[in-house]
NUVEX-731607 format. One line per 10 residues: number of its first residue (from 1); their letters; for each residue x, y, z of C-alpha. Coordinates in Angstrom, 2 decimals. Last residue first. Example, Ala and Ser with C-alpha at 12.3 -4.5 7.8 and 13.67 -1.06 7.14 Angstrom:
2) sa) 13.67:-1.06:7.14  12.30:-4.50:7.80
***
This chain:
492) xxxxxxxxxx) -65.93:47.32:57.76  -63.48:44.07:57.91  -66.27:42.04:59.25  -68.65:41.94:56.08  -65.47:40.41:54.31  -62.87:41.13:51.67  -60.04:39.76:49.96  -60.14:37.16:52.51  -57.04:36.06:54.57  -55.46:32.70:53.73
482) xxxxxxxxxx) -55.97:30.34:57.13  -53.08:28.25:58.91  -51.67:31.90:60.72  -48.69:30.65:60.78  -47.68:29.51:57.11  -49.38:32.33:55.94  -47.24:34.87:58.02  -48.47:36.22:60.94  -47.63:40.39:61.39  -46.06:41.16:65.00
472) xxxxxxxxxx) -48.01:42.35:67.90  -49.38:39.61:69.78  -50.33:37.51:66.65  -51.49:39.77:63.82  -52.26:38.89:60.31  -55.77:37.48:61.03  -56.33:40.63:63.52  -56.85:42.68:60.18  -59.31:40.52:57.97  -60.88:39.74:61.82
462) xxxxxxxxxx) -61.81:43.71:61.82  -64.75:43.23:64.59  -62.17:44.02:67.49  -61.36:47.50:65.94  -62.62:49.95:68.50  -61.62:47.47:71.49  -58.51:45.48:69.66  -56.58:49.48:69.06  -57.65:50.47:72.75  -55.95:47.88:73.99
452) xxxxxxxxxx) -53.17:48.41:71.67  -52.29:52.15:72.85  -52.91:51.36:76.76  -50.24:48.50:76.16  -48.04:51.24:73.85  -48.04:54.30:76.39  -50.66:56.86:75.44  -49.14:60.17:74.37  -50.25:63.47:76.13  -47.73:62.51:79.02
442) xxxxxxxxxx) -44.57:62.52:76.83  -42.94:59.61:75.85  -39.32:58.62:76.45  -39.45:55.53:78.10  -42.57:54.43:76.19  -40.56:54.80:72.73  -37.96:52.84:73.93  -39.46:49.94:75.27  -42.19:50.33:72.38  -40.35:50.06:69.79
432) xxxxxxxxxx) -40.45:46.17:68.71  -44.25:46.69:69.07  -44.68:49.83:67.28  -42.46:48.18:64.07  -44.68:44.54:64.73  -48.08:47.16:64.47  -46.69:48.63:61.63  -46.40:44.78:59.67  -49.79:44.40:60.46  -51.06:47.24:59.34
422) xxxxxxxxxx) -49.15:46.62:55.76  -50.66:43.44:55.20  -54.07:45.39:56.17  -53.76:47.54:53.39  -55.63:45.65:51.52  -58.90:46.08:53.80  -58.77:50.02:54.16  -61.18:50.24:56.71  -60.79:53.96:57.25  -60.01:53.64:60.77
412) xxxxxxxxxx) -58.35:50.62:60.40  -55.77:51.63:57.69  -55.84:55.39:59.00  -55.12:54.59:62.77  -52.32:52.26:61.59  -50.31:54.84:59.33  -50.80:57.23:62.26  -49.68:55.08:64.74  -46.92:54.53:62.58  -45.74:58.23:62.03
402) xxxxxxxxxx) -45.90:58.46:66.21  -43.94:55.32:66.75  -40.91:56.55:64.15  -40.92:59.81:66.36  -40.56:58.09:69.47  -38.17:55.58:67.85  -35.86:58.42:66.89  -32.51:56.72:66.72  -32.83:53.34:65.16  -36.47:54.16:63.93
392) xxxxxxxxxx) -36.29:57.44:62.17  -35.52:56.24:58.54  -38.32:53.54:58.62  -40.55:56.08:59.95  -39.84:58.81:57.12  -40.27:55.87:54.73  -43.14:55.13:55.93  -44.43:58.16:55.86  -43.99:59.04:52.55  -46.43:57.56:50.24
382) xxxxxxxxxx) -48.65:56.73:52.53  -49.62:59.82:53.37  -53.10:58.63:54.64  -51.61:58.64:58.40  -52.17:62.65:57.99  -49.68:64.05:60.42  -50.55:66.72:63.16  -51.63:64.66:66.31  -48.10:64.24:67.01  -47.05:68.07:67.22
372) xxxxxxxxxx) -43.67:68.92:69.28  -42.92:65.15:68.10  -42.66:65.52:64.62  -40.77:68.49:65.06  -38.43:66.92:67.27  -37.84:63.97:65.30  -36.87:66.31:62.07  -34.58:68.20:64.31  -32.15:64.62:65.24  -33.20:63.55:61.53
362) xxxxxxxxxx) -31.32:67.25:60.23  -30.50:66.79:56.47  -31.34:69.67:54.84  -33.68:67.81:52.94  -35.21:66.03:56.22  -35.02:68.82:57.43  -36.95:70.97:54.88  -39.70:68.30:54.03  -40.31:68.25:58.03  -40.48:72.28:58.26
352) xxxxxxxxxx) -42.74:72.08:55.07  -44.93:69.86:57.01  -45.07:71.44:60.39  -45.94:74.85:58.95  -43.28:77.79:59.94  -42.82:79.53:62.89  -41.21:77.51:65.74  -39.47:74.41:63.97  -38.36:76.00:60.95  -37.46:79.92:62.54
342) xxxxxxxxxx) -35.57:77.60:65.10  -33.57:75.78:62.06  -32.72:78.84:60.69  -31.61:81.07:63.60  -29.23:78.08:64.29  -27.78:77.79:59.95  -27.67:81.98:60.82  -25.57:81.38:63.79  -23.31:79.13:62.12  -23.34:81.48:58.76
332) xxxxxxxxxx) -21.78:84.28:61.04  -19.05:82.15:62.16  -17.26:82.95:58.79  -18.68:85.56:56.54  -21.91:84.50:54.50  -22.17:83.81:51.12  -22.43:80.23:51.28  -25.00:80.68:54.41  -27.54:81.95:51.75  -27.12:79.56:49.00
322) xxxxxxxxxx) -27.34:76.94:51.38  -30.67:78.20:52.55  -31.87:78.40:49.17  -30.97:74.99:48.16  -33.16:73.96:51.40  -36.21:75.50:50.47  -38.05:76.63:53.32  -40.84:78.28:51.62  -41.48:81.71:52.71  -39.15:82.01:55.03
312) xxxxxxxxxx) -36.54:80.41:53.11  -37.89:82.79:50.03  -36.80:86.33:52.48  -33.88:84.80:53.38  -32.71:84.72:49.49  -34.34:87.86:48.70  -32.50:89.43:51.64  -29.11:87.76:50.60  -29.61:88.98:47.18  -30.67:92.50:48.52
302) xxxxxxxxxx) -27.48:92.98:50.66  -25.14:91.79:48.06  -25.94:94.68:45.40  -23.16:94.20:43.43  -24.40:93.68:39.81  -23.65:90.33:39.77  -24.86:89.64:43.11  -28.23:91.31:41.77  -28.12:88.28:39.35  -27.58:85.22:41.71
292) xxxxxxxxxx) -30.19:86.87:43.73  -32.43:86.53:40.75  -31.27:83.00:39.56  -32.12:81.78:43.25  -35.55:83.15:43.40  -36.78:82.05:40.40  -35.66:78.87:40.91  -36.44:78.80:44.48  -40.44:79.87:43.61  -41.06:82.79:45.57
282) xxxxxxxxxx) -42.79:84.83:43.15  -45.87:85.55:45.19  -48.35:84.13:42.89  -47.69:81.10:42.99  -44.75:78.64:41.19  -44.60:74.89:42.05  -42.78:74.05:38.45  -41.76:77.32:36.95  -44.10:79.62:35.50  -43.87:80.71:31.92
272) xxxxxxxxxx) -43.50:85.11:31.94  -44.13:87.59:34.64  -40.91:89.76:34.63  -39.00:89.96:37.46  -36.13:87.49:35.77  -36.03:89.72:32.48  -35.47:93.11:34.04  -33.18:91.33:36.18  -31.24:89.94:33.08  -31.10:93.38:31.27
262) xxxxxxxxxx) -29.32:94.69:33.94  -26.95:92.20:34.46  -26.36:92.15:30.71  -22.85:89.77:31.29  -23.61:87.71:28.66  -23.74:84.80:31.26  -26.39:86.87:33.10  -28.11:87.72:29.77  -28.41:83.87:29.26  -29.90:83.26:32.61
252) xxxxxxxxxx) -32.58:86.24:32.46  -33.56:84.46:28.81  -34.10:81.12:30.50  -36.06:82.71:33.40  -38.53:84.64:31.03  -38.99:81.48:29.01  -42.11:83.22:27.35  -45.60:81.97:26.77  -47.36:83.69:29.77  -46.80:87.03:27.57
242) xxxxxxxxxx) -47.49:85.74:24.19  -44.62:85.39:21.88  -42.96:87.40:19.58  -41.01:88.42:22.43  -38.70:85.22:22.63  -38.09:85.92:19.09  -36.45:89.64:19.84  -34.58:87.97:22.81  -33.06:85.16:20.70  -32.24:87.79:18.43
232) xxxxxxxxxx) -30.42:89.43:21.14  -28.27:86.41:22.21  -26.87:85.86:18.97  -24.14:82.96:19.93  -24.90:81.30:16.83  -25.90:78.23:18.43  -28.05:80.51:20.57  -29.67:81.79:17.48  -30.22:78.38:15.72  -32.27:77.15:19.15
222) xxxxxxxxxx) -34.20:79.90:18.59  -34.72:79.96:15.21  -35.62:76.29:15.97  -38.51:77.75:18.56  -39.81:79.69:15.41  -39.67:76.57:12.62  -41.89:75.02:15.92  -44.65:78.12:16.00  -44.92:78.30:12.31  -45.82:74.59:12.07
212) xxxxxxxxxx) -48.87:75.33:13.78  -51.29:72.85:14.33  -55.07:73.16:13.61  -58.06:74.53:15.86  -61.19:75.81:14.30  -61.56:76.36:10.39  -62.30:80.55:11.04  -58.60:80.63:11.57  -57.64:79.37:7.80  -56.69:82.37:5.93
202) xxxxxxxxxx) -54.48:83.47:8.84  -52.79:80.30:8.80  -51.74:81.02:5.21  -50.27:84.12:5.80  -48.48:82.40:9.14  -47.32:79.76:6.48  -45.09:82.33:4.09  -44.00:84.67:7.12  -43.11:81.34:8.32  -41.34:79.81:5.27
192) xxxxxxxxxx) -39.23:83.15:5.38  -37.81:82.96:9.04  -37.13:79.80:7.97  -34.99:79.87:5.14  -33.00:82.98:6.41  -32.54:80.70:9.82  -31.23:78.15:7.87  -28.93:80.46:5.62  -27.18:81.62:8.94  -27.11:78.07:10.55
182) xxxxxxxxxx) -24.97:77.12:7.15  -22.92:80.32:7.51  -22.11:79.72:10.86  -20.70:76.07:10.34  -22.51:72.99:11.73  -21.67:71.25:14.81  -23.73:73.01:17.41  -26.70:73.15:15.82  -26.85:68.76:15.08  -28.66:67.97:18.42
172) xxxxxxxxxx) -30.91:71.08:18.63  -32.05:71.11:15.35  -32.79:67.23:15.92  -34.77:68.50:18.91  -36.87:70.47:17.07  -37.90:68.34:14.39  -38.57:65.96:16.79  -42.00:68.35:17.98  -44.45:65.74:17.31  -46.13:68.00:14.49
162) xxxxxxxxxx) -43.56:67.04:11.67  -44.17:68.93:8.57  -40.18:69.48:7.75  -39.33:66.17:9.27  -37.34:64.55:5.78  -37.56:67.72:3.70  -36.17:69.85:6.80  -33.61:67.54:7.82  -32.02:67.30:4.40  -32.52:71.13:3.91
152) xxxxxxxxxx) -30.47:71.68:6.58  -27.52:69.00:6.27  -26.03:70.43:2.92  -23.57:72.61:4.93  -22.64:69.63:6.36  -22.14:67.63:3.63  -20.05:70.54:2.25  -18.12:71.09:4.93  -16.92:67.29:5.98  -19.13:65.57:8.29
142) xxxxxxxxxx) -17.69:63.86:11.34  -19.29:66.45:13.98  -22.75:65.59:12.25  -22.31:61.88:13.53  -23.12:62.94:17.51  -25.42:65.10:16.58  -27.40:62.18:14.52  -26.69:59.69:17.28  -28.60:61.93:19.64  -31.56:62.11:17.62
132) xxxxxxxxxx) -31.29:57.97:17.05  -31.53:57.78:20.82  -34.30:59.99:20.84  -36.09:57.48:18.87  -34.87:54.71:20.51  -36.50:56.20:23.58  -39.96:57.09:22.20  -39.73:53.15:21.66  -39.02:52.42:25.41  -41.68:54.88:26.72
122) xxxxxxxxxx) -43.26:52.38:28.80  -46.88:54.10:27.51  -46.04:53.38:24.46  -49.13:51.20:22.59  -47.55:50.63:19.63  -49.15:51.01:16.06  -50.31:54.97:16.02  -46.63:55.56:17.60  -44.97:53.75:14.64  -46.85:55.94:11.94
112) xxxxxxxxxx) -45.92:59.25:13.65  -42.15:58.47:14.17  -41.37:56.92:11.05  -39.65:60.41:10.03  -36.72:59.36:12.68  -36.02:56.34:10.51  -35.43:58.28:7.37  -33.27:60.68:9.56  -31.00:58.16:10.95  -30.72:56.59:7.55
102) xxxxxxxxxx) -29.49:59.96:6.03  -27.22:60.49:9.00  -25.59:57.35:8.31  -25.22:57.90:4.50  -23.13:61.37:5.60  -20.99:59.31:8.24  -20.04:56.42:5.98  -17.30:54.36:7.78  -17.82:55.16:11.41  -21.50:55.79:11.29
92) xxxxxxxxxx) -22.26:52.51:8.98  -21.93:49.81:11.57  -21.97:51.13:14.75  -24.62:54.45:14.23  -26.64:52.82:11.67  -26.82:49.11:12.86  -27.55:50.74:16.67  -30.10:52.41:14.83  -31.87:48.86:13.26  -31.10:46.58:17.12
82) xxxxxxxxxx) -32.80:49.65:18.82  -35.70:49.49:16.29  -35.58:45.48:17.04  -35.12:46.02:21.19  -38.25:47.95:20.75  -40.24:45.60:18.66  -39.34:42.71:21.41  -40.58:45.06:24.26  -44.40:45.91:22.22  -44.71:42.42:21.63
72) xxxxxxxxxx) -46.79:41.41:24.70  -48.57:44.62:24.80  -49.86:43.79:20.74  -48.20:45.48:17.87  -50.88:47.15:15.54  -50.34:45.86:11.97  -49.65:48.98:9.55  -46.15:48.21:7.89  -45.05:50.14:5.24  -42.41:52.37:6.46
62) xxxxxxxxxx) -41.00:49.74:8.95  -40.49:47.86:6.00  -38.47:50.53:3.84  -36.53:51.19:6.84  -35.32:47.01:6.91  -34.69:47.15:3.35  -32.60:50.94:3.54  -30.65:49.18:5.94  -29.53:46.47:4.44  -29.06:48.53:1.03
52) xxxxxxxxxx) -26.74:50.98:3.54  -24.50:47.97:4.13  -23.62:46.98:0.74  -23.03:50.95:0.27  -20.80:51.02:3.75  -18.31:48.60:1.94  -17.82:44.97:1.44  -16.64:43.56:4.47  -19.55:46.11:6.17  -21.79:43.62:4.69
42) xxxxxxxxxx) -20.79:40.54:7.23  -21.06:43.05:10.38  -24.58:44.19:8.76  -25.36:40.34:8.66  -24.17:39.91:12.29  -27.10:43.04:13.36  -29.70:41.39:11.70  -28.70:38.03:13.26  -29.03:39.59:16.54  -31.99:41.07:16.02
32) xxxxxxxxxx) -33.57:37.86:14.97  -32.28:35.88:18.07  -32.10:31.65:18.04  -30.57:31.46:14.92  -28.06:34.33:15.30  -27.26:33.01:18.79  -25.94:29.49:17.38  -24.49:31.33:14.72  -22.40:33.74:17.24  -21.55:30.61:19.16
22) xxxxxxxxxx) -20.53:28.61:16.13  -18.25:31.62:14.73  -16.44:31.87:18.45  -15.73:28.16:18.55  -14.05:28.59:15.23  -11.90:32.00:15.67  -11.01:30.74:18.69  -11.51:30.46:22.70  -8.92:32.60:23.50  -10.00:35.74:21.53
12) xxxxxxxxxx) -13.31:35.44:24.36  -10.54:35.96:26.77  -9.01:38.83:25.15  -12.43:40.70:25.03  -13.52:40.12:28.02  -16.07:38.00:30.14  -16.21:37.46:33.50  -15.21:34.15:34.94  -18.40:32.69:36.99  -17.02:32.76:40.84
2) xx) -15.94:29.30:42.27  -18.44:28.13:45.02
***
């Protein structure tokens, strides 16, 4: 069969200016975003301000409207938001950057209203959204001086009061383009509105909970203060706030850039916002590497690499471990990597040694662990299991056999009815491994006959189950002549 020609530029020229305009209003008829998008092309002919009024129509709807979209619309009004930036940012960005960013910004205000309308659980419109953020950044770097320097109060009248948190991240996006003096005056402005709304705030703490708008026009300051490369304001907002509150890590990183080694490991040992997974020993890896990465700094190798071993035994991170043998003279980090894995498979819990080689990546190590203890894994982790198993197979099928006689065992065990499918299919994998897994097996492990015997004996009653299974491998519909039940009395 001839391949489909792909589609370029110069051969779509080929075709003509004539069969290209029927195409395009062939499309334009049969695709309302589309045709939005062609009439914005058609407008541009006659400047960015014809443009801007089709914009400013299509932003003055979304303003208004108040009719809930329904699931099955929910995509379609997506792809028309995305259809109304990508207007903006192609259409109008390149010739009118400042009217561009004023669009951008009207839309981004429609945030609240369009979220009480659209169920978003898909996240596709919270994506245009941020797209349009982006877009805004991306535009700011185009703006003259004084447009730019006139940027700030525009974003702050358009998503001043905004409780979602955008006004934050559009601070973010459009920081780094704008000149010193304009993020100086900014950060004057705000730092005075909140001494202005945290008097007011006080007034109203005995009316329950209400949002603070204080609290975001303080994380901009912050994002405003790194822009401006003025680390130690940063710090003195940063302790404004409450003690679990603060971004201990993300001010020990900055210090360490800055070259404050000593300020940074005050700031990384201090007990501040806890990182994903973090106890109470203050072993999490990220912690953990970003302090030994700051007592390198300050020369003290010996306790870095300590710390570092210390959290591998601790929690067998695999990053960790890296970092460790990195820094590690030749041939010693060989032994070490050895004196690692045997610390994994002898000391520490079987399923954070697994986690660790199969991170790491070790299969040949990960087998043996799972074999050393094959009464140890929870057949209910279905989430990961199989795909353990399905890795294993081709050259660990005595490991593979042991995660899917666990997988099985649960299912039937547990009469888990529509899982059964998936029984089925485990008994086939055991089946097709079972020359090689019984040739290898040790003495405390049943050898696959003795294994399935048992298996029809305590489960003979589960017909739902033994439906899909003809001497081992699942039965497809067409095989088996009956469609299994949902449920039954016999599948308990």
């Amino acid at each position: 069969m001839a391949r489909k020609p792909a589609l370029s530029t110069d051969k779509l020229k080929d075709l003509g200016a004539d069969k290209l305009a029927q195409l395009v209003l062939e499309e334009a008829e049969r695709n309302a975003g589309f045709r939005r998008q062609v009439k914005a092309a058609l407008a541009g002919k006659s400047g960015p301000e014809v443009i801007a009024k089709l914009i400013d129509r299509r932003l003055s709807g979304l303003a208004r409207a108040k009719s809930f979209i329904e699931w099955d619309r929910a995509r379609a009004f997506a792809d028309d938001l995305r259809s109304l930036t990508d207007t903006i940012t192609s259409e109008l960005g390149p010739a009118a950057p400042a009217l561009a960013i004023d669009r951008l910004l009207r839309f981004i205000a429609t945030h609240g209203q369009v979220f009480e309308r659209v169920d978003d659980s898909s996240g596709r419109v919270q994506d245009v959204y941020y797209q349009a953020i982006h877009a805004t950044g991306d535009l700011v770097a185009s703006l003259p001086v004084p447009e730019a320097d006139a940027l700030p109060e525009k974003i702050m009248t358009a998503l001043g009061e905004s409780t979602h948190g955008y006004l934050a991240d559009v601070t973010e996006a459009v920081a780094p383009h704008l000149p010193q003096d304009t993020l100086a005056r900014w950060d004057g402005n705000l730092k005075d509105a909140i001494a202005e709304r945290q008097s007011e705030e006080a007034a109203r703490k005995s009316d329950g909970w209400f949002y603070s708008m204080a609290s975001q026009w303080a994380g901009m300051r912050q994002i405003l203060a790194s822009a401006r490369g003025d680390l130690d304001l940063l710090i003195a907002l940063e302790l404004k706030k409450k003690p679990h509150m603060q971004d201990t890590l993300g001010i020990a990183a900055q210090l360490l850039e800055a070259g404050r080694t000593a300020e940074a490991l005050e700031w990384v040992r201090k007990p501040g916002r806890r990182t994903f997974g973090e106890t109470d020993d203050g072993l999490a890896p990220e912690r953990v590497s970003l302090e030994a990465r700051i007592l390198d700094a300050t020369g003290d190798r010996s306790a870095a690499q300590a710390l570092r071993w210390h959290c591998f035994e601790a929690r067998l991170p695999a990053d960790i471990l890296r970092e460790y043998l990195k820094l590690l003279p030749d041939f010693e980090d060989i032994e070490a990597e050895d004196r690692a894995h045997a610390f994994a498979l002898e000391k520490a819990k079987p399923e954070a040694a697994l986690q660790f080689f199969l991170d790491w990546p070790r299969l040949d190590l990960a087998a043996k662990l799972i074999t050393t203890h094959p009464h140890r894994w929870d057949g209910g982790d279905w989430h990961n299991l199989p795909k353990i198993a399905d890795l294993l197979e081709h050259d660990h099928p005595l490991a593979a056999t042991i995660f899917y006689r666990a997988l099985l065992d649960n299912i039937l065990d547990c009469a888990r009815s529509k899982a059964y499918g998936h029984g089925a299919k485990y008994l086939g994998k055991l089946t097709l491994l079972a020359p090689e897994a019984d040739a290898m097996r040790p003495d405390t492990m049943t050898e696959h006959a003795t294994y399935l015997a048992k298996l029809k004996k305590a489960h003979a009653r589960k017909s739902g189950f033994w439906a899909r299974v003809g001497d081992g491998q699942p039965k497809t519909p067409e095989t088996s002549g009956t469609r299994r039940p949902v449920w039954s009395k016999d599948d308990r």
